[in-house]
N, C-alpha and C positions, 0 to 999 in steps of 0.2 A: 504494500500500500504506500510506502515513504517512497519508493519508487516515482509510482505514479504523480504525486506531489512534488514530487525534484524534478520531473519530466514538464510540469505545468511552471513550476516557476525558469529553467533554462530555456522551453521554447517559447513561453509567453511570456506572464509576467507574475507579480504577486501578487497582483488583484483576482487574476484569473486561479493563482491557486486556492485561495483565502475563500471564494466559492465553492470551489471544488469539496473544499473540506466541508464549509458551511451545508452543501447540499448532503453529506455523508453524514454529516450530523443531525441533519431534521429525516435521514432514511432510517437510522439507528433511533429517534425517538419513535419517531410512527410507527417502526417495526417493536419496538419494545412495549408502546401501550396496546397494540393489536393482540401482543400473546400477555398480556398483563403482568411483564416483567419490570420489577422497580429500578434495575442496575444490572449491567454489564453479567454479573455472575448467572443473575435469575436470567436473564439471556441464555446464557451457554446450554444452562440445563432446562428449556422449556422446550417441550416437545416437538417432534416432526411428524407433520401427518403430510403426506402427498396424495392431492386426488386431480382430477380431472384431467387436461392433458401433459400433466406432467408424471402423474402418477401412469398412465398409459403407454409415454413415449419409456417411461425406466421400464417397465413390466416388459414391456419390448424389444428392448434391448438385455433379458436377464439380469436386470438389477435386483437384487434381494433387498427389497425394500424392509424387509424387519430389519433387516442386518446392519443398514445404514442407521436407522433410525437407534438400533441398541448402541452403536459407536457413540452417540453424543452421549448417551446417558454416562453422568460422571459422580 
């Protein structure tokens, strides 16, 4: 990810990185209150469910989707 952000601030600038970050940071809130996580940690460990066409395109390509989903569990 610091990658990314060093690639934003040497081809462009630092305004354009300071969004960059800005917009990762309001994806990480919405994504945190969507699964009613309060912090980072409660993150890591909230569940993964996959359905529609993403749960289809994995099932289709033999992805063990339990399997996946037991890995985050910490």
């Amino acid at each position: 990810m610091s990658g990314n952000i060093l690639r934003y601030i040497i081809e462009k600038d630092i305004e354009e990185a300071q969004r960059a970050l800005t917009n990762i940071i309001n994806d990480l809130k919405m994504v945190m209150l969507l699964t009613g996580s309060s912090d980072l940690k409660a993150l890591r460990n909230a569940p993964i469910y996959f359905t529609g066409e993403l749960r289809e395109f994995l099932l289709g390509r033999n992805y063990d989707i339990s399997k996946i989903s037991a890995v985050r569990k910490r």
